[in-house]
N, C-alpha and C positions, 0 to 999 in steps of 0.2 A: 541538583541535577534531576528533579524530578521532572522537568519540561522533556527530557527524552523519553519519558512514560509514556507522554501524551502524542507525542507526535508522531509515534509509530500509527495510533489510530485514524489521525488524519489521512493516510495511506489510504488505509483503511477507504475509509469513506469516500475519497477519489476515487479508488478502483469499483468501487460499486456504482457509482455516479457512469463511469467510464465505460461499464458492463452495461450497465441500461441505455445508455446512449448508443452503445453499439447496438443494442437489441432493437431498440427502435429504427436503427438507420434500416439495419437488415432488413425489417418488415416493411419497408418503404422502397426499397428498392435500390437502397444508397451504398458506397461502397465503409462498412464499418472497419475496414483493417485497422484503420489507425488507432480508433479507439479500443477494440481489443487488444492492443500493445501496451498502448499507454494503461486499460486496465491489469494486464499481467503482469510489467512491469513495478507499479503501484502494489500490487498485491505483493509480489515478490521484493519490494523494499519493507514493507509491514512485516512481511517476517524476518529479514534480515535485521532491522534496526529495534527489534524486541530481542533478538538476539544477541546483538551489539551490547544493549543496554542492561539486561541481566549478565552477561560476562562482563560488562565496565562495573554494575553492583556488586558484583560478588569479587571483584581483583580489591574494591573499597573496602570490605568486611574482614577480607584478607592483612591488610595493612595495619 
């Protein structure tokens, strides 16, 4: 189960991708709402799913 480790970071790195894209839309004149969703979003599964994943490790350690 170490592939849920990893995959919260992928989030991760969407959301920043997502944030910069918004940033440059803004600076251009374009409408970034979307990408600032889709980055909050993404950020906010990054913590959820490291949260997810430390409570599914520790119910393991448990047993």
């Amino acid at each position: 189960m170490n592939f849920l480790k990893y995959t919260s970071y992928l989030y991760l790195a969407f959301g920043i991708y997502f944030l910069y894209d918004g940033y440059t839309k803004w600076n251009t004149n374009e409408t970034p709402l979307l990408s600032f969703i889709i980055a909050g979003l993404a950020i906010f599964m990054f913590f959820f799913r490291r949260k997810f994943a430390k409570k599914f490790e520790d119910r393991n350690k448990q047993s």
